[in-house]
N, C-alpha and C positions, 0 to 999 in steps of 0.2 A: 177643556178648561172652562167651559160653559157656566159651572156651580160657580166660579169664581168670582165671574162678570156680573150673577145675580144678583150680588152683596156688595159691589163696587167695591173687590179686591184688586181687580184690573180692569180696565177699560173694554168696551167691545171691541173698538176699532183694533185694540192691539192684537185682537181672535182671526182678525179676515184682514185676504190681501187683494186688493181688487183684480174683477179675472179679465179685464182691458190690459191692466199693467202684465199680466201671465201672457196673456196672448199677441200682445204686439210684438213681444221678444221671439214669439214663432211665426209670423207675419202671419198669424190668422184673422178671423173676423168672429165677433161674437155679436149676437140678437139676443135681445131680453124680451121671450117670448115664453108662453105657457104651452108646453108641448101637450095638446089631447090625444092623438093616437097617430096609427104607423098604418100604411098600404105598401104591405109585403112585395105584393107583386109590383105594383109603379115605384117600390123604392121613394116612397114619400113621406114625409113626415108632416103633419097637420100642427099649426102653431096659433096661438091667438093672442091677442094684443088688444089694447085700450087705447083708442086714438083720441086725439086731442079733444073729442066733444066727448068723449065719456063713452064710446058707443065698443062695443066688443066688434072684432074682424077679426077673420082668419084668414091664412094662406099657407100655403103648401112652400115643402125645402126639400129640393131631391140628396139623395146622398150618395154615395157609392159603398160607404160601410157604415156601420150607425152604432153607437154605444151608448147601451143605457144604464147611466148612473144619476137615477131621478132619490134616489133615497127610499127612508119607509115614514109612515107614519107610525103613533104609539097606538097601542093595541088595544082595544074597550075592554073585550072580554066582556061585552054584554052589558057592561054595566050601566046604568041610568044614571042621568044628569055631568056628563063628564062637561057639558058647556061652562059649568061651572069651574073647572078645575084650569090649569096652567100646565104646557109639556113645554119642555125643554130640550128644541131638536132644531133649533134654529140661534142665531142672532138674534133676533126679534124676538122671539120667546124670552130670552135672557134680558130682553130689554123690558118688554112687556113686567116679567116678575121682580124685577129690579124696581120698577116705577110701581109695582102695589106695595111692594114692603115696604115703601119710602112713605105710600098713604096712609099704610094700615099704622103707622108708626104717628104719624101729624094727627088723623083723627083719634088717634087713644091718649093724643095729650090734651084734648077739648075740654073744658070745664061740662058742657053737655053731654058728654059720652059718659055712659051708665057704667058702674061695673062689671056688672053681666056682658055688656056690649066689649068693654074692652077688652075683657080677659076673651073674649073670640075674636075680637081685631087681632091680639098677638097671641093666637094658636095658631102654630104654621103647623102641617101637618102633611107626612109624603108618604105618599103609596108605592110602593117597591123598595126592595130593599137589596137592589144590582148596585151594581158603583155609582151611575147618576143619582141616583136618590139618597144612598148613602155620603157620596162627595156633599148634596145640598144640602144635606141632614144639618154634616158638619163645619159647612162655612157660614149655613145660618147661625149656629150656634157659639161660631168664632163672633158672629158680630153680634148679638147680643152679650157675651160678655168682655168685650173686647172695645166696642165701641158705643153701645146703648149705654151706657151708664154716665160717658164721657159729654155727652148731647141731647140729653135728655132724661127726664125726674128719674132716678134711681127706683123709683116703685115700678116701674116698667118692665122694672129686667125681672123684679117678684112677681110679678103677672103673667111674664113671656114664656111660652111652651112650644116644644117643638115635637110629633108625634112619628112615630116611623114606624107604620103599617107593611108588613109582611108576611104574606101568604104562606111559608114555607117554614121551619126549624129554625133556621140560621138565616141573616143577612152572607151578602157578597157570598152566596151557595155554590157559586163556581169557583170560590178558590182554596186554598186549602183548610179543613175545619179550624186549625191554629189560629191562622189568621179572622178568621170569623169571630172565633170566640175572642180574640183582640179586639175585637174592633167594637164587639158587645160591650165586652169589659170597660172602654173609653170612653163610649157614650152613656155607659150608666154613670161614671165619677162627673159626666157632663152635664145627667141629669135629660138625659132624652130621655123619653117615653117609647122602648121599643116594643111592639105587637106583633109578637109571632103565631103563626096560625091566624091570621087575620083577612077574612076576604071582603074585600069592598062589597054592597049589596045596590049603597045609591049616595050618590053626589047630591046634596041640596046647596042652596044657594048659602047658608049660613051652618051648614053640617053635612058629619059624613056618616054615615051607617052601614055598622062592618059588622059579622059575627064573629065569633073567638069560641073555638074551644074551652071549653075549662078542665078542671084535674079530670074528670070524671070520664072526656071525651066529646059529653053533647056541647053541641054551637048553641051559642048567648048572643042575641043581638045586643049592642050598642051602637050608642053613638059621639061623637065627637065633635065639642063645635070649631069651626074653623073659622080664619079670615084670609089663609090663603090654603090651595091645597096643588101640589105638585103630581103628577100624573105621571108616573115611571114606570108602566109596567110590561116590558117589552114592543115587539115591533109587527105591523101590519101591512100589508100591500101597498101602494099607493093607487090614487083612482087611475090612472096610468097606466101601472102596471098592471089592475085585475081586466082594463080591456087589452090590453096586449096579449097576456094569457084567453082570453075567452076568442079571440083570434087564434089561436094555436092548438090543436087539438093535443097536442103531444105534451102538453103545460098540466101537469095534476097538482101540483104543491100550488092549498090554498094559499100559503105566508107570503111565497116569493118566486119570482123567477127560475126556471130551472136551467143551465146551461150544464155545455161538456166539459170536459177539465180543459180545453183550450179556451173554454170563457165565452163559447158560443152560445147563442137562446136555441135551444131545442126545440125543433119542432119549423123556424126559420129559413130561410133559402141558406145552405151552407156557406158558411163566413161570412156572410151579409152583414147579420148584425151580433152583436157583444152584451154583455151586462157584467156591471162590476159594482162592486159595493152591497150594503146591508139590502137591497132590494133584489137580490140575485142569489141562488145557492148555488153550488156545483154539483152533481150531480153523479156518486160513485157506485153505480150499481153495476159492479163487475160482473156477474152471474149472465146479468143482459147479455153480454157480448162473449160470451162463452164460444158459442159458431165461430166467430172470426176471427178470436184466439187460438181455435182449433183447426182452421180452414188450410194453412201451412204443412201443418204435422200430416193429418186428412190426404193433403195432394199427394205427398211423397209417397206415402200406405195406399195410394190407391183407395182409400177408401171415404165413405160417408161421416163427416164432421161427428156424428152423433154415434158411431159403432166404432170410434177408435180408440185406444188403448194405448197412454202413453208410459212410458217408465220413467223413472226418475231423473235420469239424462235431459230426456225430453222433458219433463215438469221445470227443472231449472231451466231451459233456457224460454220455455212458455214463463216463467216469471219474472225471466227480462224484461219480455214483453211486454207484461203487465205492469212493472214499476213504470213502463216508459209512459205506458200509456193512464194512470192511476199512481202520480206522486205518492197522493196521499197515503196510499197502502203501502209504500217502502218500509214501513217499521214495523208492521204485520206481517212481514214475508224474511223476516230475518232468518226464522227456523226451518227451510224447507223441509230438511228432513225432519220433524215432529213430524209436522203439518203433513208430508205424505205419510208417515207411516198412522196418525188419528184418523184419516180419512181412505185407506188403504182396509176398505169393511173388510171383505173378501180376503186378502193377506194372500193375493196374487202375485206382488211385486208391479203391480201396475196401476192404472187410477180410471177407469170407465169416465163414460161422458156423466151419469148420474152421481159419481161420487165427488169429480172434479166440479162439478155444478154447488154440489151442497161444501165442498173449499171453498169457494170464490164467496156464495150464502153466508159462511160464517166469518170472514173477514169483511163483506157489506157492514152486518150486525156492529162492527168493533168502529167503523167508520163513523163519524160524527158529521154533524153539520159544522160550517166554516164560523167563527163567532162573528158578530154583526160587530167589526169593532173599527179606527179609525186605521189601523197598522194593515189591518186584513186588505180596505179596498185602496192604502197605499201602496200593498205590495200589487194587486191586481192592477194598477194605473200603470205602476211604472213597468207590470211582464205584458202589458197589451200594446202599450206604446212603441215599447223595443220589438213587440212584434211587427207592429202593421209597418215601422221603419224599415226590417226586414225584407218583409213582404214588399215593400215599393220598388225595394233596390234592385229583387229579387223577379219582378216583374218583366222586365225588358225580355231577360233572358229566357225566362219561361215560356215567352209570347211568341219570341222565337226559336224557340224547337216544340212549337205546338201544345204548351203544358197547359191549360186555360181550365181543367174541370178537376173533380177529385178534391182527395184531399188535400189543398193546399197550406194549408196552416201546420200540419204534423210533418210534410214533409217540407217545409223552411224551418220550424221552431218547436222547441219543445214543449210537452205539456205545464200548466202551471201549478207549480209548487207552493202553499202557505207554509212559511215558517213561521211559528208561534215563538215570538220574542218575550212573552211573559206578559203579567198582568200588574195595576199597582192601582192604590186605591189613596184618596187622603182622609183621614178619620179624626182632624180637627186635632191640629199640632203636630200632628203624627202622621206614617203614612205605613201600608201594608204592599210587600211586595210576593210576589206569585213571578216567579223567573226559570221555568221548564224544569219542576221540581224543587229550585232554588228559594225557601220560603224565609221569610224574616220581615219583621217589624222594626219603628225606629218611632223616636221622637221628631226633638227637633234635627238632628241629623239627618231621616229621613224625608225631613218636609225640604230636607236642602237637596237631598239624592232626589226626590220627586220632581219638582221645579227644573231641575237641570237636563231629567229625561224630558220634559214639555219643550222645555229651554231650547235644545238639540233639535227636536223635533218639526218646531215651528217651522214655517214655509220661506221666509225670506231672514235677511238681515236686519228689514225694515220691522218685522215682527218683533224680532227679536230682541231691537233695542229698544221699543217702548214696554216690551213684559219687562225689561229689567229695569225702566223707571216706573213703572206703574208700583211693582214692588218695593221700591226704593221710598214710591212714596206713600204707601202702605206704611211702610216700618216707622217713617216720620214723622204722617200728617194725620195717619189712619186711615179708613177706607170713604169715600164719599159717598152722601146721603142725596146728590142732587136729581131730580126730576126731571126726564126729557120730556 
């Protein structure tokens, strides 16, 4: 709900719960410290801090297991001059863009400010057209006509433009085309300026210059003046995270983290240390582990992992194995029998190591990456938690009857599962929903079904109850214009 807070729909404070009040109800301890890198082998973690004269220090926190959920940053894709632009991945961001629309609004009512000048004070203009940039598109757009007119000369809101730069065919490209083209459809009667086919080229301090296809196909440069410009366009490593990786030789994904489907960093002392959240992917390359899916079947047959031949008996229950160990592939593996008989070249009645390789190849293929979304690393927080609680309880026992190596994580707990609960966008009055198939649009009904899934969602009571007066005073007083 970030887009909401930028427009002083709601409050910041009512976004965040502070994490002293989280962690004293588990008698933990928290440091507000800048984590730079990790010593694998000493199980260290290097932190730095700003002491009372200003002067940067470091020191070292040993750990015993260590989880990395540092976040990502937003992605350049090369482009020049992003110092100029605004992202929107924090608090602070939100606060930050909050406090220029507030400026760029006071200086376009100057008796000194030009025409020219002010029609680019109020061109807000957002690059990406994912649900961030779309959500901003259209809360900007709620407050210009919603409350610029109310507080200020009504020629403001004739001058006010909002642009919505997008690289691709359609806005919100991940959900169903319906809904896109809804969403298109809204913001045209809204009077947005959407640019599809649109690639940023460079960020200036008072413009932006993109090229655009035209009918024909060839790129046109233009450009666009701005006076704020929002920066959405997906997600990048954190400096963090690319030295963690440059530490681990087993780490090839430039974007993110790679872990096992128990949520471990690859490449790591086994179970050491975690990653969860947009800064992490999982990592399903079934093909890889083929040997020691097959290393069972192998012992019985007396033979070499790689010269066995299983039949279909054996292929089900090799695909137990593999849902257990590969959630994600459960809904690729419904049809066993297709599946062996597409992959059954030969028409043996049986599956070689080379044909069973190129199965497991073409259900990699069908595997996605995890979405960087807020549900994805709440569900990772809350199947890691209940694991390492496992694992504690489970310890004693293990210590004595000798269990201390191996794999302990798969044999206390199972691998982790994402379930995708669906997707929902707000497109200014209106909200667009994406629910595992389940697709539909809504007005104001939906802006009340949206609100309530946030509603639900939120972290405490205490959230809870200020989103529903901040709203309350939305609907009364209108949204606030004040400056931190």
């Amino acid at each position: 709900m970030l887009p909401s807070a930028t427009v002083g729909t709601i409050e910041l404070r009512s976004l965040v719960e502070p994490i002293r009040r989280v962690v004293s109800r588990l008698r933990g301890h928290f440091l507000k410290a800048e984590a730079r890198d990790v010593d694998f082998s000493e199980k260290l973690v290097e932190l730095a801090v700003v002491n009372s004269r200003g002067e940067k220090e470091n020191f070292y926190l040993p750990y015993d297991k260590l989880v990395v959920g540092v976040g990502s940053v937003s992605n350049s894709h090369g482009v020049k001059g992003l110092e100029h632009c605004h992202f929107l991945k924090s608090i602070d961001d939100a606060g930050e863009i909050r406090n220029q629309i507030a400026l760029n609004l006071e200086r376009a009512c100057l008796p000194t400010t030009s025409d020219e000048e002010r029609r680019r004070l109020l061109s807000f203009v957002v690059c990406g057209g994912g649900p961030t940039g779309v959500e901003f598109a259209a809360e900007m757009v709620d407050l210009l006509n919603e409350d610029l007119p109310r507080y200020f000369p009504k020629v403001l809101r004739n001058e006010a433009s909002v642009h919505l730069l997008q690289s691709r065919g359609h806005i919100l490209n991940t959900y169903d085309e319906a809904l896109s083209v809804y969403a298109e459809e809204r913001f045209a009667r809204e009077q947005v300026d959407l640019l599809t086919h649109a690639r940023v080229k460079e960020v200036q301090e008072d413009k932006v210059i993109f090229t655009q296809k035209d009918k024909s196909g060839e790129s046109v440069t233009k450009e666009l003046p701005m006076g704020l410009c929002l920066w959405s366009t997906g997600v990048a490593q954190s400096p963090l995270c690319k030295r963690i990786a440059d530490r681990l030789d087993a780490q090839a994904n430039r974007h993110a983290l790679e872990t096992d489907t128990h949520l471990r960093l690859i490449g790591a002392p086994l179970g050491d240390v975690y990653a969860v959240g947009d800064c992490a992917t999982v990592q399903n390359n079934m093909a890889d582990h083929i040997v020691n899916f097959l290393r069972s079947v192998a012992w019985e047959k007396g033979k070499d992992p790689e010269e066995v031949h299983i039949n279909f008996r054996e292929w089900r229950e090799l695909a137990t194995r593999i849902k257990k160990r590969f959630p994600q592939a459960s809904d690729h593996l419904r049809r066993l029998d297709r599946l062996f008989d597409e992959h059954d070249k030969d028409r043996s009645g049986t599956l070689d190591f080379g044909e069973l390789q190129g199965l497991l190849k073409t259900i990699d293929t069908k595997l996605t990456s995890l979405p960087a979304t807020a549900q994805r690393a709440n569900q990772q927080g809350t199947y890691l938690g209940r694991k390492l609680n496992k694992m504690a309880k489970a310890a004693p026992g293990m210590r004595a009857n000798g269990v201390d190596y191996g794999d302990l994580d798969e044999a206390v707990y199972k691998a982790f599962e994402y379930k995708h609960l669906g997707s929902v966008a707000y497109v200014g009055n209106a909200a667009v929903f994406d629910l595992n198939g389940i697709t539909f649009s809504s007005g104001l009904l939906g802006v009340y079904l949206w609100r309530s899934i946030y509603f639900a969602e939120s972290v405490s009571l205490r959230t809870r109850i200020l989103l529903a007066m901040d709203w309350s005073k939305r609907a009364l007083f209108g949204r606030d214009f004040v400056r931190f």
